[in-house]
C-alpha positions in Angstrom: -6.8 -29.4 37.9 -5.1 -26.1 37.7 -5.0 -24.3 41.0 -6.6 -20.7 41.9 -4.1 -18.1 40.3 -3.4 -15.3 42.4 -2.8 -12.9 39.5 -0.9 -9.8 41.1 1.7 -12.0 42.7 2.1 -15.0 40.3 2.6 -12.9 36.6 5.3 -15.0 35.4 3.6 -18.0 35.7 -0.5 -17.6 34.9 -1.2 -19.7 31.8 -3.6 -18.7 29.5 -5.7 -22.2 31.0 -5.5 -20.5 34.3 -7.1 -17.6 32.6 -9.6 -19.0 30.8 -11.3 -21.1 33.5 -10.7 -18.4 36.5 -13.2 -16.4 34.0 -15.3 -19.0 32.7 -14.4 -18.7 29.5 -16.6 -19.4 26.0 -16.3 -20.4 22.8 -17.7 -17.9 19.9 -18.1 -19.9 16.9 -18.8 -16.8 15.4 -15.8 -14.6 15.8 -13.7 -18.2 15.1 -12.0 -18.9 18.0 -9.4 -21.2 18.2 -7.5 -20.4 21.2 -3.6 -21.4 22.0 -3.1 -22.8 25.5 0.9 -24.4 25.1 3.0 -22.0 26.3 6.0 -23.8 24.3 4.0 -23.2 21.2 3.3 -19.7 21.8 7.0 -18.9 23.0 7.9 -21.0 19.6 5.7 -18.1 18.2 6.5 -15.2 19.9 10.4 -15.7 19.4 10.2 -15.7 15.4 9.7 -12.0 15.7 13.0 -12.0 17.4 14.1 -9.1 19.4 10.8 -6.8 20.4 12.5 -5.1 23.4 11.0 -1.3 23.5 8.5 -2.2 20.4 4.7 -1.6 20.3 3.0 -4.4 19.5 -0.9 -5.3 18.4 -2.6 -8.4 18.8 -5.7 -9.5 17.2 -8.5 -11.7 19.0 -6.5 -12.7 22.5 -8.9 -14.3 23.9 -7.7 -16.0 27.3 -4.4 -15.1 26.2 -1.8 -17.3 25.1 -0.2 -15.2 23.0 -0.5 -12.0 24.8 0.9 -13.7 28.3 4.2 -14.3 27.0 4.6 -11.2 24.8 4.0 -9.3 28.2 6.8 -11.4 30.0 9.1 -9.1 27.5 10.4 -5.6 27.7 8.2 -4.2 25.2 6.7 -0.5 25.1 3.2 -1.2 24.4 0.4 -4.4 24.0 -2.8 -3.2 22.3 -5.4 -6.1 22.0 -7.9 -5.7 19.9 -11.1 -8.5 20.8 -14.4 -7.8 19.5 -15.6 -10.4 22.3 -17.0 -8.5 25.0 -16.2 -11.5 27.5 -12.6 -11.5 26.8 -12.4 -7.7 26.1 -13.6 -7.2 29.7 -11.3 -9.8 31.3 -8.0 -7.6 29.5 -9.5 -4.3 30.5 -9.7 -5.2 34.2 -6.0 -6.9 34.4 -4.4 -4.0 32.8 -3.7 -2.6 36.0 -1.4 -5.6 36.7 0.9 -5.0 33.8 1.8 -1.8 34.5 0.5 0.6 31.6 2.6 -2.3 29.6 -1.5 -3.3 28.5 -4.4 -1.6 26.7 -7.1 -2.8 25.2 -9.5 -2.0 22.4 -12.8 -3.4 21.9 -13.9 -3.5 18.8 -14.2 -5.6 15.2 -10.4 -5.5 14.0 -11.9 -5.3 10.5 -13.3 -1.7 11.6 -9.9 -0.3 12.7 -7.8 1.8 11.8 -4.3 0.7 12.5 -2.5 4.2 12.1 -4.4 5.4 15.5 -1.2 4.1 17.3 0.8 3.2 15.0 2.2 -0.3 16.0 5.6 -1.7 14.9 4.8 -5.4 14.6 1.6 -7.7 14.9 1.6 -11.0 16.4 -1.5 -13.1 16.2 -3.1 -15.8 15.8 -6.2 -14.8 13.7 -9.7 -15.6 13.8 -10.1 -18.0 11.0 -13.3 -16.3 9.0 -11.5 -13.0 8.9 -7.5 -13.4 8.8 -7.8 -12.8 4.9 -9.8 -9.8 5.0 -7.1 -8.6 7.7 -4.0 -9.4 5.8 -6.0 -7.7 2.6 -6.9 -4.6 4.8 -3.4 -4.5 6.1 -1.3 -4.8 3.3 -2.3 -1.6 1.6 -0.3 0.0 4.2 2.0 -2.5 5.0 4.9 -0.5 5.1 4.1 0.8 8.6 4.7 -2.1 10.0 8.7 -3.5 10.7 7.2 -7.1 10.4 4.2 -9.6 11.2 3.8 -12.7 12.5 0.8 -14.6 12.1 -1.0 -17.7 12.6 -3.1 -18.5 9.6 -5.1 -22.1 8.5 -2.3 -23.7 6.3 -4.2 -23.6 3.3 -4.5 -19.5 3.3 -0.6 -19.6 4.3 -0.1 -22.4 1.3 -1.1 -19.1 -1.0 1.0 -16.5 0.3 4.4 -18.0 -0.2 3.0 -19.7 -3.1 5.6 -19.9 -6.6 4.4 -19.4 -10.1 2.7 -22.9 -12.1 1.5 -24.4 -9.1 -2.9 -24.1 -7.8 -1.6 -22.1 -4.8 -0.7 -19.2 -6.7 -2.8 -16.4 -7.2 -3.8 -12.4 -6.5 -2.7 -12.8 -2.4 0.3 -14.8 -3.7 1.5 -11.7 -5.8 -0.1 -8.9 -3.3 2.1 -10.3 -0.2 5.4 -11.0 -2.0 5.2 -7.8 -4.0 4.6 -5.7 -0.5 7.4 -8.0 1.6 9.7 -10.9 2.1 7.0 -13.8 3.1 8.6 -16.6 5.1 6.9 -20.3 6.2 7.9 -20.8 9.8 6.3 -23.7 10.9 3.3 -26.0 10.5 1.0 -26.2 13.2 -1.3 -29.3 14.1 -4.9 -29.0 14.5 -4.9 -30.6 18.1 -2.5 -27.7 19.4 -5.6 -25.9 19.0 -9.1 -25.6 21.4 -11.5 -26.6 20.2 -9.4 -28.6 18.0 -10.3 -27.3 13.8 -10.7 -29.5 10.8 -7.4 -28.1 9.2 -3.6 -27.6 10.3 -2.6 -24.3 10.8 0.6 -22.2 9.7 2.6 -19.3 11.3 3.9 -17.1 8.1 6.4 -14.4 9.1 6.3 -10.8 6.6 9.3 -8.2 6.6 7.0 -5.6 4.7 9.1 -3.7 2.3 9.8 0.2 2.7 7.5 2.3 0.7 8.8 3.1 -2.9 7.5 4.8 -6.0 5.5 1.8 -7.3 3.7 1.2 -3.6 1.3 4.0 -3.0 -2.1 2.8 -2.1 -3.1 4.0 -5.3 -1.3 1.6 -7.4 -2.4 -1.0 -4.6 -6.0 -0.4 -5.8 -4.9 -0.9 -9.9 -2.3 -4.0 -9.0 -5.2 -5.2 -7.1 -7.8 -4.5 -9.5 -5.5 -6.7 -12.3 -4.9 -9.0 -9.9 -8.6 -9.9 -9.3 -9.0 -9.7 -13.3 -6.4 -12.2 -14.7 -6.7 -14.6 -11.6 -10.8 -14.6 -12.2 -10.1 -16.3 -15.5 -6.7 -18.3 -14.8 -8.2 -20.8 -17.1 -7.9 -18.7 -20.2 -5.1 -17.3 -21.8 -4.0 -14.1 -19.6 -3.8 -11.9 -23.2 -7.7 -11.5 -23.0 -7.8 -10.5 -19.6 -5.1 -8.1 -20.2 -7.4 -6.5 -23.0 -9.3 -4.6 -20.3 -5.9 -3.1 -19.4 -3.9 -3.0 -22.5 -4.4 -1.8 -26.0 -2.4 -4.6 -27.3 -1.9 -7.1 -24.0 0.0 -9.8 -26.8 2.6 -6.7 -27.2 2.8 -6.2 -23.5 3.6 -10.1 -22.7 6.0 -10.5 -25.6 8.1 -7.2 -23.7 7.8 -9.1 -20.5 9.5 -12.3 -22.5 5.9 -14.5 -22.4 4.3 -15.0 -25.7 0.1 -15.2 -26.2 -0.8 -18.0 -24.7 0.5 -17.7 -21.6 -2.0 -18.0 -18.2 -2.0 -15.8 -15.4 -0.6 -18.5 -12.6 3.0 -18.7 -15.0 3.6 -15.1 -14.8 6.3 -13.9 -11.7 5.5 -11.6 -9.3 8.3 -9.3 -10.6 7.2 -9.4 -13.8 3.4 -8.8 -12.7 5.4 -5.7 -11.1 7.2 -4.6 -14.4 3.3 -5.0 -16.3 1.8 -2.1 -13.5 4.9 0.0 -14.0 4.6 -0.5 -17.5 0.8 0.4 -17.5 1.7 3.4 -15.3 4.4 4.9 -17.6 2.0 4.2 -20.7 -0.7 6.3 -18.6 -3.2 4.0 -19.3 -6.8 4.5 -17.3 -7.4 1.1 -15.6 -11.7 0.7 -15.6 
């Protein structure tokens, strides 16, 4: 049994264990919760970010804090947590004093807010399952911002964003991530590092988000997105007629690109998915 911590002398060694049963912790089904207790594995974690000294850093659904223990053990600016649990939000709000204005929290759903308010350098999380698609979606429209991410997904959402042309993996995320930074496969993770323990394996993907450029404005995020969502609808049928919503002659506009008419949407490259919105762009074509 893990002993009584005594929090304001013992910092280096509370485990997130510790935390969670000095507080009587919960599990929330509903805000999918699988929390992290190995502090091996969460080192493994924190250290693919590599060198965070003097960086401000977000985390997404702490919980009792696996994560958020051991990026507090480094010489970082800022922690912002963000839990929309109450019970957990509460517990981080009254240990900030321990950290030494190193801690803040912020409760609230992370699908409501809006990033810019303090402007973080990196993210490390591991995300709530039901939402960490709709995050990643809501953050890469402005994923420039950030210097780089590190997150903890279920392996088959990670399995799409590093995914390669011809293979079921592939699709709108695929292109959206790789077209907005370098994505990297770390490392697998099994389900019983996790508590409760999930049905599936989980992944931790690392992004270096490209600098902004001409061709990333969160306009032409909503059109690439918008085509996206159109030719990966139908990958079934040739991409040519779902191209026709785009393109006056979308045959014309494959043949430039070096693909001829029957071509599907998950054997075209995200650089060539690029070239076909900058191609749209310069034609000054009004995407419906």
């Amino acid at each position: 049994m893990d002993r009584e911590p005594n929090f304001s002398a013992d910092l280096q060694n509370i485990s997130a264990k510790q935390i969670f049963n000095k507080f009587h912790g919960k599990i929330e089904k509903k805000f999918g919760q699988h929390f992290l207790f190995d502090k091996q594995i969460n080192h493994k974690i924190l250290s693919t970010a590599g060198d965070i000294t003097d960086k401000t850093i977000v985390e997404i659904g702490p919980g009792p804090g696996g994560l958020t223990l051991e990026i507090l053990k480094q010489n970082i600016k800022k922690l912002y947590v963000v839990e929309i649990d109450h019970q957990w939000a509460t517990v981080w709000k009254n240990l900030e004093f321990l950290f030494k204005g190193k801690l803040s929290t912020i409760e609230c759903d992370a699908l409501a807010f809006d990033m810019r308010k303090i402007s973080p350098n990196i993210i490390i999380s591991n995300l709530p399952y039901n939402i960490s698609t709709q995050l990643l979606c809501k953050w890469l429209v402005n994923f420039d911002m950030y210097d780089q991410l590190v997150l903890v997904f279920q392996k088959e959402v990670a399995d799409r964003l590093y995914a390669v042309p011809c293979t079921k993996a592939y699709g709108k995320l695929s292109v959206l991530a790789q077209w907005k930074s370098q994505v990297s496969k770390m490392f697998d993770l099994e389900a019983g590092s996790f508590f409760p323990i999930p049905d599936v394996k989980s992944t931790v993907v690392k992004f270096t988000p490209f600098k902004l450029s001409k061709h990333q404005s969160i306009e032409k995020h909503k059109i690439f997105s918008n085509l996206l969502i159109q030719v990966f609808s139908q990958r079934r049928k040739i991409v040519a007629k779902s191209l026709g919503k785009f393109f006056e002659n979308p045959e014309q506009v494959l043949k430039e690109l070096g693909y001829d008419k029957n071509t599907r949407a998950e054997q075209i490259s995200v650089s060539d998915y690029i070239k076909m919105l900058d191609l749209s762009i310069r034609k000054e074509k009004v995407f419906v």
